[in-house]
N, C-alpha and C positions, 0 to 999 in steps of 0.2 A: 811815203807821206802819211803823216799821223792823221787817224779818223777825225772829223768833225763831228765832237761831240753835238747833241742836241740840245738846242736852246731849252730849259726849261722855261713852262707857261707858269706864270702864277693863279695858284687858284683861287676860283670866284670867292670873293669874300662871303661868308655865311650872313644872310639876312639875323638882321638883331629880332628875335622874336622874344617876347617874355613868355613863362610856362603858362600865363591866363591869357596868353594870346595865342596859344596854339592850336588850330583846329583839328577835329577827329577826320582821318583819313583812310582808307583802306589799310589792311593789317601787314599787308606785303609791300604800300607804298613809299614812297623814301618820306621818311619823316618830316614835318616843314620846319622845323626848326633847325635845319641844315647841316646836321650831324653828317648825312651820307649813308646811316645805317635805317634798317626798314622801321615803319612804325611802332607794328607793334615790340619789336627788341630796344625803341628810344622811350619818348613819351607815352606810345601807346600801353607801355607794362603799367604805368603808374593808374592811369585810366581804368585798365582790368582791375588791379591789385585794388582798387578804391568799390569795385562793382563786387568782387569774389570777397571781400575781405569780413570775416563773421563778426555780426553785430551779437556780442552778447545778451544784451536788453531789448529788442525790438523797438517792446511796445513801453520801455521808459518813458515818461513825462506824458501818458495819455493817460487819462480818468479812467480808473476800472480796469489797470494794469494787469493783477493777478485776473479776474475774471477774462481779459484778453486770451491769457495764459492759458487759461481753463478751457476756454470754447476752442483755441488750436487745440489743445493736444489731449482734451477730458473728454469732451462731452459732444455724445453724436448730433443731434438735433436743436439749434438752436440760434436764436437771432435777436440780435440790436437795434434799436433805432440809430444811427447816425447824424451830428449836425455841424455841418462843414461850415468852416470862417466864413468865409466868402456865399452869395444868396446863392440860390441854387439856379441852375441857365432854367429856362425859358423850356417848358414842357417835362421837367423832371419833378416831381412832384414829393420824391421822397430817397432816401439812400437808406439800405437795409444791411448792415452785418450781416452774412448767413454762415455757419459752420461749413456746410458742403451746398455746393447747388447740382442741379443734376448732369451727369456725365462730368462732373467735377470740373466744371466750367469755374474760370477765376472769376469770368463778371458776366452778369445779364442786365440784359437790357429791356423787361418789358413791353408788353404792348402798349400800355399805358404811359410808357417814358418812364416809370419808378427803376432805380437803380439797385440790385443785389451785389453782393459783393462778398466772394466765396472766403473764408478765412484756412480753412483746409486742404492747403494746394500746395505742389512741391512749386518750389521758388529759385527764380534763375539768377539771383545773385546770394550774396551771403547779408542780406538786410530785407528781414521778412517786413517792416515798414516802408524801404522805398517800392519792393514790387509790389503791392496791396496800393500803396498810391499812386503808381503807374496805374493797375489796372484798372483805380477809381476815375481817373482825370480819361480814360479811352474809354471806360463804362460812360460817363456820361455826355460823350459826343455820340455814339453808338448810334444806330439808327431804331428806332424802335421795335422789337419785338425780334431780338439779335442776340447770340453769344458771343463775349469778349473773351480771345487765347491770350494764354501766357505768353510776356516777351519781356527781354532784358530791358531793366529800368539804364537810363543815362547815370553816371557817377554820383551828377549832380545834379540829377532830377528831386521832386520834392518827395519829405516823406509826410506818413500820417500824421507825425507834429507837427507840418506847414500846413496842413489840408484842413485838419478838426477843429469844432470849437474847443477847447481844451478846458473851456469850464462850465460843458453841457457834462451830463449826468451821463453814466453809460451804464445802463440797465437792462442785462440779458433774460431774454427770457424763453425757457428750456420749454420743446416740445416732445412730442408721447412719439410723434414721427415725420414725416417730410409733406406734410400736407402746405404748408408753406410755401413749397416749390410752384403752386398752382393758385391760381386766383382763385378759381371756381373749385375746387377740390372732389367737392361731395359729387359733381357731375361727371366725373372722370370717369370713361369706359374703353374696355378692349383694351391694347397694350399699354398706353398710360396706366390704366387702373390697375393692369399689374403689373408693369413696373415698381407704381408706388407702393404697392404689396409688399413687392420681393424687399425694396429699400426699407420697410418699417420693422420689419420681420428681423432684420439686423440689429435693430436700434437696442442698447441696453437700457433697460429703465432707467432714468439719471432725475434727481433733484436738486435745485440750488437752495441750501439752507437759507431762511431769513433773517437769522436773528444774531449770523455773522456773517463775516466778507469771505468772498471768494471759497467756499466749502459744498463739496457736489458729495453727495448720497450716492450711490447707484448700487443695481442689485445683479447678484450674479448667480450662475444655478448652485456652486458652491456655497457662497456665503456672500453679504453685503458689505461693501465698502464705504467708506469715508474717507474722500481725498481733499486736501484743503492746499492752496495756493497760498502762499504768506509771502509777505511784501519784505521783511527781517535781513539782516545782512546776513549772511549762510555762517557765519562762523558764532555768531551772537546767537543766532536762532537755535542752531545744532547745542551750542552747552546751555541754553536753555533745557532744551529737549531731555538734555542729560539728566540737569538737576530733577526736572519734575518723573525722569521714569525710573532715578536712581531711590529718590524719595516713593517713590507707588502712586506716584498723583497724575499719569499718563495715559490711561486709559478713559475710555470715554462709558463709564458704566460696565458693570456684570458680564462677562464674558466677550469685552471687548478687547482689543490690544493694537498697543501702536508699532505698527511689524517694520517701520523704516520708514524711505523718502526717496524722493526721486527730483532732480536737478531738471526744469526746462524752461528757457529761455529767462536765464539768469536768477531763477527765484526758486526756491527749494519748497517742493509739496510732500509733507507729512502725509501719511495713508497710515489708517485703521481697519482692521478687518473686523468685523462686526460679524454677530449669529443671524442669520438669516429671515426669522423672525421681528429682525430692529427695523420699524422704517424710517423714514426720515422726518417724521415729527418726535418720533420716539427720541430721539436723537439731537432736537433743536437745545433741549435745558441742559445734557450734558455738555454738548459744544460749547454753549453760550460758558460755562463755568468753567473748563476746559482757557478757555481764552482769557479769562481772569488769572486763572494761574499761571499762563504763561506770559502775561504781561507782568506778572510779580518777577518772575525768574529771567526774563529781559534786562531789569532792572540789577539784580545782582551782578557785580565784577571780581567777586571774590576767586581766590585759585580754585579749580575742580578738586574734587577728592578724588579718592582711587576709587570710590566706586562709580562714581560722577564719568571720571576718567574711561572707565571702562564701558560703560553706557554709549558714551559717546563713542569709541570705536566701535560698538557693536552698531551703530548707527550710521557712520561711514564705511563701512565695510560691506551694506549692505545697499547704500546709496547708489542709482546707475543714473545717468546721464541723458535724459528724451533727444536734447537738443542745444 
């Protein structure tokens, strides 16, 4: 007698979900959108891949972009005022940029309700804007007088472009050390007071020039620097750069030199080594002119020369990467 094959069952028909209809679910759960395979190998990679994925620009379309730029990755001590769209809740009374806060906290909370907000902190996605406004919208629920940890922002959580006034001023302003960190500062004793010791003791001297954008001074036991942030598109900027150090007009005064640049977070920073002797007012008239000729040499489209040519790869060649 011939087997009795098995009735095949039809299978449940898959719920019609749309992709803006799909909910986050555990990484090993069966996905809802009915596939049969687990989350995160369905839906859930797209969700990662939107969290891990690197923002080149961060802090694009915020006021004071290169300065953004400069307080990550330049300049140890230092803080902004902040002023977010929306009124601020009910007991907060201020929101403060800080380069670093102590123990390298992303956010604090205040005793007083004012909100910090650490800008030099490793970051658990690849968009250094969505996690800084993660950590601002949980800083300012925080309870008073609290540290805010780091945590992965949602894909499609907000970032600092949904959160900021976008046409308040953003005006950093560099301190000598982390007195900052404390209301009372000058009262500070026993391991606070040296703690805050050991943290100043690090700090490199650093100045934000005035008389251009985004340009830090800082001194170091070899020689002084000048690093400047420029807003330029990296390939316009760089045969700029060329023209003006193939012609001799690149230096920033007498025993200065512009030794290369460094690429971080999409915007290229020229650096000069300066004699140690230069400080940073010594230093505001050559920038200032400095900046006039490189807005001439922006303006040219002409072909590079060969020695133009040659500047410029000595200039990428020497270029490394922050971020």
């Amino acid at each position: 007698m011939a087997k009795k094959r098995p009735t095949k069952t039809k299978a449940p028909a898959r719920p019609q979900i749309t992709d803006g209809e799909i909910p986050a679910v555990g990484a090993r759960e069966p996905c809802p959108c009915g596939s049969g395979r687990r989350y995160k190998a369905c839906h859930g990679r797209e969700a990662a891949h939107a969290v891990t994925e690197l923002v080149r620009r961060p802090f694009e379309g915020l006021p004071g972009e290169c300065d953004w730029v400069a307080l990550r990755e330049l300049v140890p001590a230092a803080t902004a005022e902040l002023t977010l769209r929306d009124p601020l809740p009910e007991g907060v009374p201020s929101v403060t940029l800080a380069t670093v806060l102590p123990m390298a906290w992303p956010g604090l909370r205040r005793d007083t309700g004012a909100v910090l907000l650490g800008l030099q902190n490793d970051t658990a996605s690849g968009d250094i804007s969505r996690d800084l406004a993660d950590t601002l919208l949980r800083s300012l629920q925080a309870e008073p007088g609290n540290p805010v940890g780091g945590e992965r922002p949602a894909p499609d959580g907000p970032r600092l472009q949904d959160l900021l006034d976008l046409g308040a001023a953003f005006e950093p302003v560099v301190h000598t050390g982390f007195e900052f960190w404390l209301e009372h500062a000058e009262s500070a004793t026993g391991e606070v007071a040296a703690s805050l010791e050991r943290a100043n003791a690090a700090v490199i001297p650093t100045v934000r020039l005035t008389g251009v954008d985004a340009a830090y001074w800082c001194e170091t036991p070899e020689k002084n620097h000048l690093r400047w942030v420029m807003p330029h598109p990296e390939e316009q900027l760089l045969d700029a750069l060329a023209r003006l150090h193939a012609a001799g007009a690149s230096s920033l005064g007498e025993d200065t030199r512009l030794v290369g640049s460094f690429r971080a977070h999409g915007l290229v920073v020229p650096v000069w080594d300066l004699p140690t002797g230069v400080s940073a007012d010594e230093v505001e008239k050559p920038a200032a002119a400095f900046g006039e000729r490189l807005a001439e040499a922006l303006e040219r489209t002409a072909p590079l020369t060969a020695e133009e040519r040659r500047a410029r790869s000595g200039f990428t060649n020497r270029q490394i990467t922050l971020s």
